[in-house]
C-alpha positions in Angstrom: 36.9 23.0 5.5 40.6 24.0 6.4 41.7 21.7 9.1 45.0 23.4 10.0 42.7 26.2 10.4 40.3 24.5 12.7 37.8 23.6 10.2 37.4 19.8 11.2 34.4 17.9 10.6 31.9 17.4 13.8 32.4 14.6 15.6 28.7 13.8 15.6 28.9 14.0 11.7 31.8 12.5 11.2 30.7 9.3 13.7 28.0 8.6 11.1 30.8 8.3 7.9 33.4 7.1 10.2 35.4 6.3 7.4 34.6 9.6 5.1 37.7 11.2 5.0 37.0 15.3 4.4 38.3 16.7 2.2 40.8 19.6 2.7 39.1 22.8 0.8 39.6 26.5 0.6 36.9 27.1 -1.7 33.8 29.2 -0.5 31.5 27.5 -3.0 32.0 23.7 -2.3 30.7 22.8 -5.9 33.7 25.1 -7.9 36.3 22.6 -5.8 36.9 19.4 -8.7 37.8 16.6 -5.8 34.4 17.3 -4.7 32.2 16.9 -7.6 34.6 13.9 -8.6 33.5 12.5 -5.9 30.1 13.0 -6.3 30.3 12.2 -9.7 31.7 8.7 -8.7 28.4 8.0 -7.0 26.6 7.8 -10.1 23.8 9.8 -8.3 22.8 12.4 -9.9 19.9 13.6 -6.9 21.8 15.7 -3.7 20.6 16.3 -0.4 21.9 19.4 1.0 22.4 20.7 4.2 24.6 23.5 5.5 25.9 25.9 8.2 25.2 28.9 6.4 22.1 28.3 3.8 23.3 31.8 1.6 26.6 30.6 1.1 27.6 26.7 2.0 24.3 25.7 1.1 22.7 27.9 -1.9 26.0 28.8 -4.2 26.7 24.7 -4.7 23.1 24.3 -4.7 22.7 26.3 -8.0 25.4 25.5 -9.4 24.8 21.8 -9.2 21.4 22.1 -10.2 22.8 24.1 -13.0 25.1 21.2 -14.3 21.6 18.7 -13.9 21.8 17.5 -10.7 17.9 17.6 -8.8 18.6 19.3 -5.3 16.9 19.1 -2.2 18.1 21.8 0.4 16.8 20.5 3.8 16.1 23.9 4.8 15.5 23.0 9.2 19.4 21.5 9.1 20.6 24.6 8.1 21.1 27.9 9.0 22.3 31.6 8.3 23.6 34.5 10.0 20.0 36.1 10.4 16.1 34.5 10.0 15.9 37.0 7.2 19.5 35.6 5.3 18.2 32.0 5.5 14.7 33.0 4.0 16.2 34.8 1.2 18.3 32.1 0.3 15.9 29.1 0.5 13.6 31.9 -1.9 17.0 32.5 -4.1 16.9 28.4 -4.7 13.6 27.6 -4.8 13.5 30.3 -8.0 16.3 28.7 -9.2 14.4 25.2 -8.7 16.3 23.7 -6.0 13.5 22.0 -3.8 13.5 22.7 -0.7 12.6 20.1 1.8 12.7 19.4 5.7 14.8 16.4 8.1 12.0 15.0 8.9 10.9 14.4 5.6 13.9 13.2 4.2 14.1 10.4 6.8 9.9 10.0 5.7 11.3 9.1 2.3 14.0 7.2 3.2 12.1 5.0 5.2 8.9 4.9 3.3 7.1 1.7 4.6 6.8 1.3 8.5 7.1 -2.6 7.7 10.7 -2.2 6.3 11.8 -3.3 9.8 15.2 -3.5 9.4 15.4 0.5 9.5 12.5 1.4 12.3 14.1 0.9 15.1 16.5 3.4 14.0 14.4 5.6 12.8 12.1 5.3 15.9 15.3 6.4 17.9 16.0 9.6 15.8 12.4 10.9 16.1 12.7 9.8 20.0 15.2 12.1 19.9 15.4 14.7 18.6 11.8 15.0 16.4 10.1 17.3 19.1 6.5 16.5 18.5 7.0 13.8 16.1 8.7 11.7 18.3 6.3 12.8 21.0 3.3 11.8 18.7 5.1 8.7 17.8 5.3 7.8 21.7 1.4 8.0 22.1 1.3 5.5 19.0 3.4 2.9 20.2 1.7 3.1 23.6 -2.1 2.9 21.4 -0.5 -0.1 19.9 0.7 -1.6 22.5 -2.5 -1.6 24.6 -5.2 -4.1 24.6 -9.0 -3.7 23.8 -11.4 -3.7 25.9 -13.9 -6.0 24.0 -11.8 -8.9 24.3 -10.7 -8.5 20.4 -6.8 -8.3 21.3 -5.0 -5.4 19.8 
């Protein structure tokens, strides 16, 4: 990402890590720039979640190589995209041969949350399948309604 260039972060993206500064790269492959893995490596983490705007290049080149250094990589394959249906294919089947897992959004946020019960992250969640988890969020909005409606044998909910 060159910002004199233009390349600044997306608002919507960068309102989530409001205080994630990014980082300044001219690097195609994101993984051969050192301030980046530093700070990965600072994490302690050593499982990424990746996500790109173009899956052969932003997404599978770091992809590999991380993988190749030991990280486990997910590529959430629906958040990112190529220059053709065909380019994007080819690359999740480049990673996935390499034995970078590829994974959707929506289960991501699955994993994440885990446990329905863990209220303190189901609203949230709730809200992101609301809005933008097409039939998800649809189906979810039939549950809550099923919940939420009384029986009629007198048995409550």
């Amino acid at each position: 990402m060159i910002e004199e260039r233009g390349g600044y972060l997306i608002k919507a993206l960068q309102d989530v890590f409001p205080d994630q500064k990014p980082i300044n790269r001219t690097f195609i492959n994101t993984w051969e720039d050192r301030r980046v893995v530093d700070v990965v490596e600072k994490t302690g983490r050593r499982k990424l979640i990746i996500a790109g705007l173009w899956t052969e290049i932003c997404v599978a080149m770091p992809a590999i190589q991380a993988l190749g250094e030991g990280y486990d990589v997910f590529v959430v394959a629906d958040a990112s995209g190529a220059v053709s249906a065909e380019a994007h294919d080819m690359a999740v089947r480049r990673m996935e041969q390499a034995g970078v897992v590829p994974i959707t959004w929506i289960a991501v946020v699955s994993e994440w949350q885990r446990d329905w019960a863990r209220e303190s992250t189901t609203g949230a969640l709730a809200q992101v399948l609301f809005d933008h988890g097409g039939g998800s969020g649809i189906a979810l909005t039939w549950e809550l309604q099923l919940l939420a409606t009384p029986t009629t044998d007198g048995a409550g909910v």
